[in-house]
C-alpha positions as CSV (number, residue, x, y, z in Angstrom):
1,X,138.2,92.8,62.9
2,X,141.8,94.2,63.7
3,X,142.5,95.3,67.3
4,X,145.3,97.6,66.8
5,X,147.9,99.8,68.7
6,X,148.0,97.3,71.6
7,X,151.2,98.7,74.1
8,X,150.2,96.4,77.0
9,X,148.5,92.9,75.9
10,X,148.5,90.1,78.5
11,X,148.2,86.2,77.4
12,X,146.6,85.2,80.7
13,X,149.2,82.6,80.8
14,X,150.4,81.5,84.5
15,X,153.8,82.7,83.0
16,X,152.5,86.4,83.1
17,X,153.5,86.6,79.6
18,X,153.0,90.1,77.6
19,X,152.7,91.5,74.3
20,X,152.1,94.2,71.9
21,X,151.2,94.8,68.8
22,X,147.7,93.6,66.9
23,X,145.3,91.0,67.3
24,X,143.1,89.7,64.4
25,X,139.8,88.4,64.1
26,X,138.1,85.6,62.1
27,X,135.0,83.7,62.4
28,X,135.0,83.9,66.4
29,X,138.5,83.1,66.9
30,X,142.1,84.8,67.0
31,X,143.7,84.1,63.9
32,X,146.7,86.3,64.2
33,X,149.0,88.0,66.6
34,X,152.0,90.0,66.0
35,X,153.0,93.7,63.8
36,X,149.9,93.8,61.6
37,X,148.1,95.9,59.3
38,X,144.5,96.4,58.1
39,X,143.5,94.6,55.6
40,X,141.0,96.3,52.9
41,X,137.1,96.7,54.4
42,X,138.4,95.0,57.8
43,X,136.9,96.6,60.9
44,X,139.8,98.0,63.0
45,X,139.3,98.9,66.9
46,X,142.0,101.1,68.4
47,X,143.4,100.1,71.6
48,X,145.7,102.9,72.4
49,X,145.4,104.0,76.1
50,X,143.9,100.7,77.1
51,X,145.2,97.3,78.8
52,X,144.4,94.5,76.5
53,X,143.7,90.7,78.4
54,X,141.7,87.8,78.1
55,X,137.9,88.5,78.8
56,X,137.9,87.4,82.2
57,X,135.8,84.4,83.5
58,X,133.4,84.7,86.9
59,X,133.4,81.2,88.3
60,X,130.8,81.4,90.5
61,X,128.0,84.5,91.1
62,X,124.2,84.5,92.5
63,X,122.9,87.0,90.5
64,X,119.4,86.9,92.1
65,X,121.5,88.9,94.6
66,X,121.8,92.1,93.1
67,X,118.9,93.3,95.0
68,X,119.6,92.6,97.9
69,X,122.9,94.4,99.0
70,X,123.7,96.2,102.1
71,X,121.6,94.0,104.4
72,X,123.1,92.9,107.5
73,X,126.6,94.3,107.2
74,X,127.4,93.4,110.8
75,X,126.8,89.5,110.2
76,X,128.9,86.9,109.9
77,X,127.7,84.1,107.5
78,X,125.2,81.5,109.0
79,X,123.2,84.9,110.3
80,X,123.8,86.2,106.8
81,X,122.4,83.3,105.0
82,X,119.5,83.4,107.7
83,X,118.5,87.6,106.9
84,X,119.3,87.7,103.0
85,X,119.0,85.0,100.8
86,X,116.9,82.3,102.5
87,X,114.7,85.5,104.3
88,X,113.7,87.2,101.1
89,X,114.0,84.0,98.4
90,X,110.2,83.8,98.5
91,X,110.0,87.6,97.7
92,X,111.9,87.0,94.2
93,X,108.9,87.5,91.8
94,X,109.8,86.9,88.1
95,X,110.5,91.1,88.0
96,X,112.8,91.1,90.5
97,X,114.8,88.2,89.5
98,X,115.3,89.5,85.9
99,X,116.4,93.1,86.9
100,X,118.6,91.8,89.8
101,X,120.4,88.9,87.1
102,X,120.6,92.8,84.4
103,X,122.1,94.7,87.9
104,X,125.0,92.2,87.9
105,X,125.7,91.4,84.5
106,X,125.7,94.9,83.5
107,X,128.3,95.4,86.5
108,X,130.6,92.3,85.4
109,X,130.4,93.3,81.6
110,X,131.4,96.7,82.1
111,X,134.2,95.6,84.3
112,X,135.7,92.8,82.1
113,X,133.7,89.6,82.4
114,X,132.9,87.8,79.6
115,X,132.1,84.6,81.4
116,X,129.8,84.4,83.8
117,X,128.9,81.5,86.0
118,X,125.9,81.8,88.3
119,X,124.8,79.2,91.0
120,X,121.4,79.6,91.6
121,X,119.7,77.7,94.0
122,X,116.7,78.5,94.7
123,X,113.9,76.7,92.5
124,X,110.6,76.6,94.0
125,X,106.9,75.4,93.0
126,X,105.7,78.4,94.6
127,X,107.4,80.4,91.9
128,X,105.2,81.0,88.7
129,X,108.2,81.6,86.5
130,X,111.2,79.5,85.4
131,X,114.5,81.1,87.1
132,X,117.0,79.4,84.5
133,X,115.1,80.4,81.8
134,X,115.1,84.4,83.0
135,X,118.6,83.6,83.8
136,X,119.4,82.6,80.3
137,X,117.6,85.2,78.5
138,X,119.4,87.8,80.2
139,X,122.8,86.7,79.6
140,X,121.8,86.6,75.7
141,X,120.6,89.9,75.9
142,X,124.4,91.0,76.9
143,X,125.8,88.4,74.4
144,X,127.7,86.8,77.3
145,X,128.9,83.0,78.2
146,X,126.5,81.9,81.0
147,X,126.7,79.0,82.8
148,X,124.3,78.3,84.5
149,X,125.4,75.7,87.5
150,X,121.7,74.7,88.7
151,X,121.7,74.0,92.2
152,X,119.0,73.0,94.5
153,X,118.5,71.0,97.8
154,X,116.8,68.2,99.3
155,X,117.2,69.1,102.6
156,X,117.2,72.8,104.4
157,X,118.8,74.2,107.5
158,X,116.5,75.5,109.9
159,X,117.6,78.8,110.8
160,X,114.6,79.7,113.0
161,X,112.8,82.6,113.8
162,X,110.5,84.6,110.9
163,X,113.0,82.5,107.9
164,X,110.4,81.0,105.8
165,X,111.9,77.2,105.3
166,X,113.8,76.9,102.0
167,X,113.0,75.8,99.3
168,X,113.7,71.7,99.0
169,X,113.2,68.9,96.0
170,X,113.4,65.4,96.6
171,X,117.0,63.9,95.2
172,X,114.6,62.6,92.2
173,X,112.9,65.9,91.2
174,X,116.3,67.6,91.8
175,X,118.2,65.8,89.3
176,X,115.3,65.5,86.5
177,X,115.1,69.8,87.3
178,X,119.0,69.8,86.1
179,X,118.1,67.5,83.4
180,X,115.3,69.6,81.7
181,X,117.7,72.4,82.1
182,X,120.5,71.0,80.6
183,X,118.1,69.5,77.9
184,X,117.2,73.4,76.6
185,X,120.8,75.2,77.4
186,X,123.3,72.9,77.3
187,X,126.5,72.8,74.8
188,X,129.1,70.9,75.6
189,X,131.4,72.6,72.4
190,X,134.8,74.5,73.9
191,X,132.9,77.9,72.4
192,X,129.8,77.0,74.0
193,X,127.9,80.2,74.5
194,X,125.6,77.8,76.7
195,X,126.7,75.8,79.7
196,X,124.5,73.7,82.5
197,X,126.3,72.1,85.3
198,X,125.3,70.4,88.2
199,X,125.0,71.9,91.6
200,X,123.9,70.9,94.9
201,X,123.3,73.9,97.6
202,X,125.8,72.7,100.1
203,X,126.3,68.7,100.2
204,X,126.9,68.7,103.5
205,X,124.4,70.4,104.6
206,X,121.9,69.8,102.2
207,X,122.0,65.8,101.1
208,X,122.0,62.7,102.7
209,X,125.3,61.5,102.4
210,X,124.3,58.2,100.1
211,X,122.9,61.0,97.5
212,X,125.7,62.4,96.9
213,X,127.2,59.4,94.5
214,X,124.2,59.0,92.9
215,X,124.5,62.4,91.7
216,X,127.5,62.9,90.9
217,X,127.2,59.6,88.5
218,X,123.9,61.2,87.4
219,X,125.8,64.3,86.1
220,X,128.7,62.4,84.8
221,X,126.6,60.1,82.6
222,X,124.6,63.3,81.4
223,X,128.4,65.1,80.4
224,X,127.6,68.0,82.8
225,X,130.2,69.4,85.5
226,X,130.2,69.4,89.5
227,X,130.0,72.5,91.4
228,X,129.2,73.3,95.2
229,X,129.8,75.8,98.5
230,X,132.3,73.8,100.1
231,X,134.6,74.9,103.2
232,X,133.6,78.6,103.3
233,X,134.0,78.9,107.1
234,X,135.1,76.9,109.6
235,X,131.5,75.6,110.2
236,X,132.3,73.3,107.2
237,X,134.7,71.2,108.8
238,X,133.0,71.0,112.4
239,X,130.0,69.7,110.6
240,X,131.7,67.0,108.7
241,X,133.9,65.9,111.4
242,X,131.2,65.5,113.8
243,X,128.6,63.8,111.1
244,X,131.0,61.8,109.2
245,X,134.4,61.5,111.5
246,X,136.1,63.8,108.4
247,X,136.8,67.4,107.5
248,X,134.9,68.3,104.0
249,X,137.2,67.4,101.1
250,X,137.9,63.8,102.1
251,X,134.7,63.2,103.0
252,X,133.5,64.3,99.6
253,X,136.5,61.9,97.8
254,X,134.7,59.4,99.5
255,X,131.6,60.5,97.7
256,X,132.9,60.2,94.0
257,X,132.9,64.2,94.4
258,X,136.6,65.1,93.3
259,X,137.9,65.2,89.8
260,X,139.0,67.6,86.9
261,X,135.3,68.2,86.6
262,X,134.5,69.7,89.9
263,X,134.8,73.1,91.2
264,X,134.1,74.1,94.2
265,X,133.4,77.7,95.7
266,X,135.4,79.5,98.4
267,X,137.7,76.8,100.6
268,X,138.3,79.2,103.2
269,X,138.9,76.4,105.7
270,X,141.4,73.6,103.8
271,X,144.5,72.0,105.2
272,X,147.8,71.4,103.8
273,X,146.8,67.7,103.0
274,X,143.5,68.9,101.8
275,X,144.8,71.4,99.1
276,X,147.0,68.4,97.6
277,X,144.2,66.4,97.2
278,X,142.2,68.7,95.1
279,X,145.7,69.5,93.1
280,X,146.1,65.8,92.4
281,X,142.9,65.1,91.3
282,X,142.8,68.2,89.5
283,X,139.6,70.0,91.3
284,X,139.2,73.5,90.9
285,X,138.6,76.6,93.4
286,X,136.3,79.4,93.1
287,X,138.2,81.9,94.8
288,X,135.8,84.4,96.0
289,X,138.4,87.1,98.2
290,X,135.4,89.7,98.7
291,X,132.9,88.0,99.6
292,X,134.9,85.9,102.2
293,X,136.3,89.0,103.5
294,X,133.1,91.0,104.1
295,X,131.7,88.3,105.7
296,X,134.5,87.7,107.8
297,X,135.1,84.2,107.1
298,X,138.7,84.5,106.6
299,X,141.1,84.2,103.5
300,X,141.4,81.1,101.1
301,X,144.8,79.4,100.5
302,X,144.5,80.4,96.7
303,X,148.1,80.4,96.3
304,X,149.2,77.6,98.0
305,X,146.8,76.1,95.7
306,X,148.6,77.4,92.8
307,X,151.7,76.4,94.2
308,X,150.9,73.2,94.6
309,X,149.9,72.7,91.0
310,X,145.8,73.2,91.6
311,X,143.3,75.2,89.3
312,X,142.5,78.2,90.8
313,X,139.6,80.7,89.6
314,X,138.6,83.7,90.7
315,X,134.9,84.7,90.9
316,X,132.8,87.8,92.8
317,X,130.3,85.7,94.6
318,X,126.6,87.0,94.9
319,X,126.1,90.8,95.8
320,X,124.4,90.0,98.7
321,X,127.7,89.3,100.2
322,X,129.9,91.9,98.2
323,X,128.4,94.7,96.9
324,X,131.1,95.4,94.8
325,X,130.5,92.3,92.4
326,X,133.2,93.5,90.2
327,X,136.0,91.7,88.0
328,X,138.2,94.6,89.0
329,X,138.0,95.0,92.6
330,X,137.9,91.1,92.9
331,X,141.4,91.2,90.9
332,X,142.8,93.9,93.4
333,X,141.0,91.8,96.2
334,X,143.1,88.8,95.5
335,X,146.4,90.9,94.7
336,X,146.0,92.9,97.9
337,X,144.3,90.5,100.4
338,X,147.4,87.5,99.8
339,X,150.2,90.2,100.4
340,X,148.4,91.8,103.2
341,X,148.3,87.6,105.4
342,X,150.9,86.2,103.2
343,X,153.6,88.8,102.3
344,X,154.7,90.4,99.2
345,X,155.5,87.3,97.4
346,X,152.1,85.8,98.5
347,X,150.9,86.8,94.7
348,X,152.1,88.7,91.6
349,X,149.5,91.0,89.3
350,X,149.8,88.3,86.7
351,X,149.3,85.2,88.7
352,X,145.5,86.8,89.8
353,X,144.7,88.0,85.9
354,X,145.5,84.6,85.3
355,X,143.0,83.2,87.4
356,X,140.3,85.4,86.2
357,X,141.2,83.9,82.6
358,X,142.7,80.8,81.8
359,X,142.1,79.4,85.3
360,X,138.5,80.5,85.3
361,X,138.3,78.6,82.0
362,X,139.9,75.7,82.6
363,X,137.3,75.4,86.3
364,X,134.4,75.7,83.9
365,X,135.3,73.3,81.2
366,X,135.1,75.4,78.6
367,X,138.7,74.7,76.9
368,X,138.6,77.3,73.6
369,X,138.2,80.3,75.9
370,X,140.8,82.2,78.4
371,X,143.8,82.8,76.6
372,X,145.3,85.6,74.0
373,X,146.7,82.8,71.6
374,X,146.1,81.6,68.2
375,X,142.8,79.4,67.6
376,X,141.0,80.7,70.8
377,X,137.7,82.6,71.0
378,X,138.1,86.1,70.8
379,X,137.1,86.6,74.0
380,X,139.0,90.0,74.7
381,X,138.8,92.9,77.2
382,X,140.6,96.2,76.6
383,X,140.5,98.0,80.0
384,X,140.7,101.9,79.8
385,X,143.7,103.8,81.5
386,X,142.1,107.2,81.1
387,X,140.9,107.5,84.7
388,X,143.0,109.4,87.4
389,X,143.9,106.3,88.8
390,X,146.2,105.0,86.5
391,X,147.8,108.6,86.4
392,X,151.3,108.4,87.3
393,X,151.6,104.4,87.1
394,X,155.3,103.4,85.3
395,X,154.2,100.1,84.2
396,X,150.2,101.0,82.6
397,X,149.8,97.3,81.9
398,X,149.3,96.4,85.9
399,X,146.4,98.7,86.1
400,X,143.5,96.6,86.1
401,X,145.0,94.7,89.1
402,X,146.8,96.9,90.8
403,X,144.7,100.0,90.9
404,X,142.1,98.4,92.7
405,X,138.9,99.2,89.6
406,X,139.1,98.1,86.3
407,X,136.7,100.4,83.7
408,X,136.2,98.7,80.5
409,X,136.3,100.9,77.1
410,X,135.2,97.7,74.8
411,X,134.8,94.4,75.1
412,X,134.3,91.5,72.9
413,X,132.5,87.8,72.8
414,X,133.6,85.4,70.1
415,X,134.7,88.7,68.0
416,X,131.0,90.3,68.7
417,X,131.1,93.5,70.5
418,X,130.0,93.1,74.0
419,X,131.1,97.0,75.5
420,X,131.6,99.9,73.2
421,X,133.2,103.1,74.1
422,X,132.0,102.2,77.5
423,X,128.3,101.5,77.5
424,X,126.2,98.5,76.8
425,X,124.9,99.5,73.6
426,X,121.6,97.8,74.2
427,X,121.0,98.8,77.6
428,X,119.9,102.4,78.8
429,X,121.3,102.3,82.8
430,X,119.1,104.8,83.9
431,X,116.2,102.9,83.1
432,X,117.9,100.3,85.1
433,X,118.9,102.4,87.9
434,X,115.1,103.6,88.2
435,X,114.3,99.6,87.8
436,X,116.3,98.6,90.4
437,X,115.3,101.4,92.6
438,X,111.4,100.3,92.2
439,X,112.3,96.5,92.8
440,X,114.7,97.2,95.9
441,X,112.0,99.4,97.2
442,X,109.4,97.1,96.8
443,X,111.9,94.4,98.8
444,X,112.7,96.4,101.9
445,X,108.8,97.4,102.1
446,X,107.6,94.0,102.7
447,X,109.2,93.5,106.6
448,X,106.8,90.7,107.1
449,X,107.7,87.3,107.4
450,X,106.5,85.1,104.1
451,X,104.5,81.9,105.3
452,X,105.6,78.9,104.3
């Protein structure tokens, strides 16, 4: 395939570098950029009026969310987590799960994700289904990376009231629940199309403190990543000081849980000395500007991070907590939200694109992805400018950050069409809009509690 007519290409670089011209495709991977023409039979796609990027990479995403939106708007998160997810969790029949995980990858494909990372959590023997392996089928169906970070917990919080207890697996049955999945799913090539990593709920909240090595050694010996809530309000750091006489990310050095192969969601609540250490030992952030801002929790240092050296990502987090779990509005999210605490030089358009690319990559491990260069995947989004929105912009290339949505025209997966002309050519949305209708319905009508 040829990718012509490109006017306003991105690298995802942290340089903000640009280019125009053509892109070709071979076996998967970019084999050429520059002033190019067709080559007999070769397939050509036309990017004229579109923004051409790197597909962009969602770090972190509960997609068993996507039914559950617009539920207690007015709370801030521990009475969040106490009315959405950990009230209706037993409610997730093997129906609802699959057409919420279709909701949200149909939302993220058509708005530039190619990569999608989701932490689910929420494993239970009550459930007569296997959530990875819905999880996993549905990301084939859309022909996107999936990794699938497999949380879990051995210990719940008790959040009172009608909330059925959560779902909890001793530290054993936890970490032989990652292995099975990583087992079936897991490919630890830099194209992998497949990725497992290993996920605890919340350590702080949800393991004993002496499990916490154990299984980060446990994941280590099995080649599969780190990954976590850490620091999303300032909860985080009250608990730890008062449990363990330290705020979160020292604590969790302590634990053997900081290195180039952790990431870790949101970090609302670091400190100065806190964001050096996970620069220096290269641990990533799952910046997450929505979802922290809806629930009020604040705004995460993601460029101090940046500053200081550290990997930054940028992911939507579950809908739940952002019903706009979109790759544009989370780009315009972090470009707006930084300049609006921080100033305008707080962050530039192509500082956040390349957190939803190369940094998103380089969080998830997955090296041959990211980037508009030679030799990597051709993992490409080319973001239509034909809305009203971009009308009138002088420099068309900062659209999908700038104008705070981001529509795809087409998008690709190692050089396999992903979006065409707009649509997901294998899914009908209004079928899934009845779907998800039925299913949300189905939700809100069952008010009573669930016993344990």
């Amino acid at each position: 395939m040829l990718i012509t007519g490109i006017a306003h290409g991105w690298t995802g670089d942290a340089f903000g570098t640009r280019f125009a011209g053509a892109i070709r495709v071979e076996n998967g991977l970019i084999a050429e950029i520059g002033d190019l023409a067709p080559r007999p039979g070769e397939d050509v796609l036309d990017a004229a009026g579109c923004v051409v990027t790197p597909g962009l990479v969602n770090t972190h995403h509960h997609l068993f969310q996507s039914v559950l939106k617009g539920i207690a708007i007015d709370c801030a998160l521990d009475d969040w987590l106490a009315r959405v997810p950990y009230f209706y969790w037993p409610r997730l029949d093997e129906e609802a799960l699959r057409i919420s995980a279709r909701i949200g990858l149909a939302e993220l494909a058509l708005t530039g994700a190619t990569t999608v990372c989701d932490h689910h959590y929420v494993f239970s023997e009550r459930y007569d289904y296997d959530p990875a392996e819905v999880l996993f089928e549905e990301a084939a169906r859309f022909g996107l990376r999936f990794v699938l970070a497999r949380g879990g917990m051995a210990r719940g919080r008790d959040f009172g009231g009608e909330v059925p207890p959560p779902p909890v697996e001793r530290v054993a049955d936890f970490l032989d629940g990652i292995a099975s999945v990583a087992a079936r799913w897991h490919d630890p090539s830099p194209h992998a199309l497949t990725r497992v990593a290993c996920a605890p709920t919340t350590p702080n909240f949800n393991f004993a403190p002496e499990a916490l090595p154990e299984i980060a050694q446990e994941a280590r010996r099995q080649g599969l990543r780190l990954h976590a809530h850490l620091s999303e309000n300032t909860a985080y750091a009250a608990q730890t000081l008062g449990a363990f006489g330290q705020r979160p990310v020292p604590w969790l050095a302590d634990c053997g849980w900081l290195g180039d192969d952790v990431w870790f969601a949101h970090l609302v609540d670091i400190t100065a000395d806190e964001i050096a250490l996970l620069a220096d030992t290269g641990t990533a952030m799952a910046h997450c500007p929505q979802a922290n801002a809806r629930l009020g929790s604040g705004i995460a240092p993601a460029p101090a991070m940046h500053l200081a050296g550290g990997t930054v990502s940028l992911a939507v987090d579950g809908a739940g907590a952002n019903e706009a779990a979109d790759m544009g509005a989370a780009l315009y999210a972090a470009f707006a939200l930084h300049r609006a605490a921080g100033g305008v030089d707080a962050t530039a358009p192509g500082t956040v694109l390349h957190w939803a690319t190369m940094g998103g990559a380089k969080a998830l491990g997955l090296t041959g992805i990211g980037g508009l260069r030679v030799g990597m995947a051709a993992d490409i989004a080319l973001f239509d400018l034909t809305a009203p929105r971009n009308f009138g912009l002088h420099d068309l290339a900062l659209a999908p950050m700038i104008t705070g949505a981001a529509t795809v025209r087409h998008s690709l997966v190692g050089g396999r069409i992903v979006v065409r002309d707009g649509r997901l050519p294998h899914l009908d949305l209004a079928d899934l809009a009845e779907d998800a209708r039925r299913v949300t319905a189905r939700l809100a009508a069952r008010k009573e509690a669930v016993p344990a």
